[in-house]
C-alpha positions in Angstrom: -1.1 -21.2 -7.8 2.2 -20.4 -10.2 0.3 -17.9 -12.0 -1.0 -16.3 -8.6 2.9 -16.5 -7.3 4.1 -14.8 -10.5 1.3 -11.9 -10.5 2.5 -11.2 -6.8 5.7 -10.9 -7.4 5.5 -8.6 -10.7 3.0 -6.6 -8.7 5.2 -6.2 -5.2 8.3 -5.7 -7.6 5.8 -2.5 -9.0 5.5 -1.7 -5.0 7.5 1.5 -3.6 7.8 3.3 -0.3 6.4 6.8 0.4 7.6 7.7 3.8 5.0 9.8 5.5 4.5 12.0 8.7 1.6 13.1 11.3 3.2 16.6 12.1 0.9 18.3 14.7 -0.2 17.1 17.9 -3.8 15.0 17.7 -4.9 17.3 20.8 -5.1 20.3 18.3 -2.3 22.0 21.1 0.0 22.8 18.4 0.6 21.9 14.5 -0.7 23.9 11.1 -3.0 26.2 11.6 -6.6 25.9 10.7 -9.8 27.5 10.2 -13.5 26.2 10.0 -14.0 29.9 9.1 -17.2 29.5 11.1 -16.4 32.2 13.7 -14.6 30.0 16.1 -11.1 31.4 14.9 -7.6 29.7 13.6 -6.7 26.5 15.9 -4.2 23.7 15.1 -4.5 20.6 13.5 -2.2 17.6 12.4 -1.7 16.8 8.9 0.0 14.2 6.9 3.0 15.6 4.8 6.0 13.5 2.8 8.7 13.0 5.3 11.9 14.4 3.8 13.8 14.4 6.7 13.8 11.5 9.0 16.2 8.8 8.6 14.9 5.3 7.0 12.8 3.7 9.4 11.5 6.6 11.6 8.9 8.1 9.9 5.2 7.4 11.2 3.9 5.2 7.9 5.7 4.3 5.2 2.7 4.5 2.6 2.5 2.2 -0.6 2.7 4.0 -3.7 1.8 1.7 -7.2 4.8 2.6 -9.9 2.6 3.9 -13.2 6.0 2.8 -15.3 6.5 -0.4 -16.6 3.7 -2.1 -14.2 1.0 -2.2 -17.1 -0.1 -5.4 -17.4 0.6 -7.3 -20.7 -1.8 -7.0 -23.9 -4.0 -10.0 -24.6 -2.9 -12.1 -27.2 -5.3 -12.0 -30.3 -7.0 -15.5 -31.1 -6.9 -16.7 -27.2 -4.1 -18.6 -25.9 -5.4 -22.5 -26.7 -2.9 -24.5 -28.3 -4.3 -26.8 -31.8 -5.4 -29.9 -30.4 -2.5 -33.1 -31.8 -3.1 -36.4 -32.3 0.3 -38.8 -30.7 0.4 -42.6 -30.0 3.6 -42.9 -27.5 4.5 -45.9 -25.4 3.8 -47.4 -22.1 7.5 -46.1 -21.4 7.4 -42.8 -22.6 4.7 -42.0 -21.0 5.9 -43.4 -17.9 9.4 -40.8 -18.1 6.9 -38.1 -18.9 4.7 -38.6 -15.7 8.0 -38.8 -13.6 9.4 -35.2 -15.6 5.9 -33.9 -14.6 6.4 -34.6 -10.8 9.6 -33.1 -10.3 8.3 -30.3 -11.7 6.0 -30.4 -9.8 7.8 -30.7 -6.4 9.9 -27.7 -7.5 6.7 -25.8 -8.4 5.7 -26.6 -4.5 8.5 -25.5 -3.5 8.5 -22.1 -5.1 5.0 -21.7 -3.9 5.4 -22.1 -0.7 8.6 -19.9 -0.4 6.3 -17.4 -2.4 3.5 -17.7 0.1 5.4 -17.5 3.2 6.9 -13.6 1.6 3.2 -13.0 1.1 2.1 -13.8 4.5 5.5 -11.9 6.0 4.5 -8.9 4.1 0.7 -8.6 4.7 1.5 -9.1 8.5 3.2 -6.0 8.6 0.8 -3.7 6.7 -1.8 -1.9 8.4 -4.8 0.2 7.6 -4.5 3.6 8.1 -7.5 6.0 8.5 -7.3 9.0 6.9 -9.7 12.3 5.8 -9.5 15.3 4.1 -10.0 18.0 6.1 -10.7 21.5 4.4 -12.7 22.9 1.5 -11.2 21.8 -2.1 -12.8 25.4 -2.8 -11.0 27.6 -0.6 -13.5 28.2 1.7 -11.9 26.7 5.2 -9.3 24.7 5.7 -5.6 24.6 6.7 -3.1 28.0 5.8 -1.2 27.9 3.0 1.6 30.2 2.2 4.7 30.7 0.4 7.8 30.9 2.9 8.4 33.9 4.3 4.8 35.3 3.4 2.2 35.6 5.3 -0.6 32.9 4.9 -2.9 34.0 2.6 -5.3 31.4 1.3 -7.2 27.9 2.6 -6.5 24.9 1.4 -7.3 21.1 2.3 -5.1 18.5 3.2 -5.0 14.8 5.0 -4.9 14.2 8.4 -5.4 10.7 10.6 -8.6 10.5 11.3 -9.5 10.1 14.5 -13.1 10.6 14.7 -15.5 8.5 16.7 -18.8 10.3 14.4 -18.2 9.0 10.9 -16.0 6.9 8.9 -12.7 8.0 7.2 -12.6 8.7 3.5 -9.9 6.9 2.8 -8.8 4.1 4.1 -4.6 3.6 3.2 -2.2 0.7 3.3 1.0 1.4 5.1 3.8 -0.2 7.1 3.5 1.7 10.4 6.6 2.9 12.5 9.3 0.1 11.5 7.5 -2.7 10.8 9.0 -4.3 7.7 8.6 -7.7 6.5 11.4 -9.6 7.4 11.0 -8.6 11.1 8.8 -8.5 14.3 6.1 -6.1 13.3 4.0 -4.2 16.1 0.4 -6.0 15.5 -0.4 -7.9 12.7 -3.7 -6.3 11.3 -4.4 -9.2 9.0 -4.4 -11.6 11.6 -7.0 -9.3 13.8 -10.8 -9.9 14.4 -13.1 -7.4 12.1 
C-alpha cells in the first residue's frame, strides 16, 4: 500500500491542466465551417480548441496532460534489490522494542495511507470521461477550413470534436475535470461512482 501511495503521488505530481473548449454549437447552427466535400456544401460544426481566454475555472474541460520531463520512472537497479541474507541471535527484549518500533510505524504508515486514499478518491470523483472523435481527413480531403488570419480558407484539415453520435463509438475516450469540478469541492456527478 506505501509503494501504491508513493507511485500516486509522483505520478499526480507529473499531472497538469490543459484547459479546453467546445466552440461551436452541437446543433451545427453556427461554429467552424466544415465540409464532407460530398456535395452537400460547407456547414458548421463544433470543435475542441486550447482555451486561451477564459478565466481559471470556466473553460468546458480541463484535460490531463502527462509532463514528458522528469516523470520517467527510475532505472532498475542491476543485481535485483534483495538484501544478503544475516545470521543475528538478539534477546527476548530486543526483540520485544523492535516489534513495538515496528507498530508505530506502522500506525503512521496507516495513517498516511489513508490520508493518501481519501486525495485519491477526492480526485477520481471529479474526473470524467469525455467522448471525443476526429472529424475530417488527416489527408486533406474533407474536413474543417483552415486558414491563416486574414486569408481566405484555403485547405481541409481534421480536428476533435465531442462526440455525440448515437451510430458508433468515439475514438478516443479522454479524462478531464469538466466545468469546475476540482477535487477538493462538490463536483457535478461523480463518474467513478456511476453504473457501467
Amino acid at each position: 500500500m506505501e509503494l501504491s501511495a508513493a507511485r500516486y503521488a509522483d505520478w499526480e505530481a507529473c499531472l497538469r491542466g490543459v484547459p479546453v473548449s467546445e466552440y461551436g454549437d452541437p446543433d451545427r447552427q453556427g461554429g467552424y465551417a466544415y465540409d464532407e466535400r460530398d456535395g452537400t456544401g460547407r456547414g458548421f460544426m463544433p470543435a475542441l480548441a486550447v482555451d486561451r481566454t477564459s478565466r481559471p475555472r470556466r473553460e468546458d474541460y480541463l484535460f490531463l496532460s502527462f509532463a514528458r520531463s522528469n516523470c520517467q520512472s527510475d532505472a532498475p537497479l542491476p543485481g535485483g534489490t534483495a538484501d544478503p541474507a544475516a545470521v543475528r541471535r538478539r534477546s527476548l527484549r530486543a526483540k520485544v522494542r523492535d516489534l513495538e518500533r515496528r507498530v508505530r510505524a506502522i500506525e503512521r504508515s496507516e495513517s498516511r495511507l489513508l490520508a493518501a486514499s481519501e486525495r485519491f478518491d477526492e480526485w477520481e470523483s471529479c474526473v470524467s470521461w469525455v467522448p471525443v472523435t476526429e472529424y475530417g481527413d488527416p489527408d486533406g480531403g474533407f474536413g474543417y477550413l483552415f486558414g491563416e488570419r486574414g486569408a481566405e480558407a484555403s485547405e481541409y484539415r481534421p480536428a476533435l470534436a465531442i462526440d455525440r453520435s448515437d451510430f458508433d463509438d468515439p475514438e478516443y475516450m479522454f479524462l478531464a475535470l469538466v466545468g469546475g469540478d476540482r477535487p477538493g469541492r462538490t463536483c457535478q456527478d461523480e463518474p467513478g461512482e456511476a453504473p457501467d
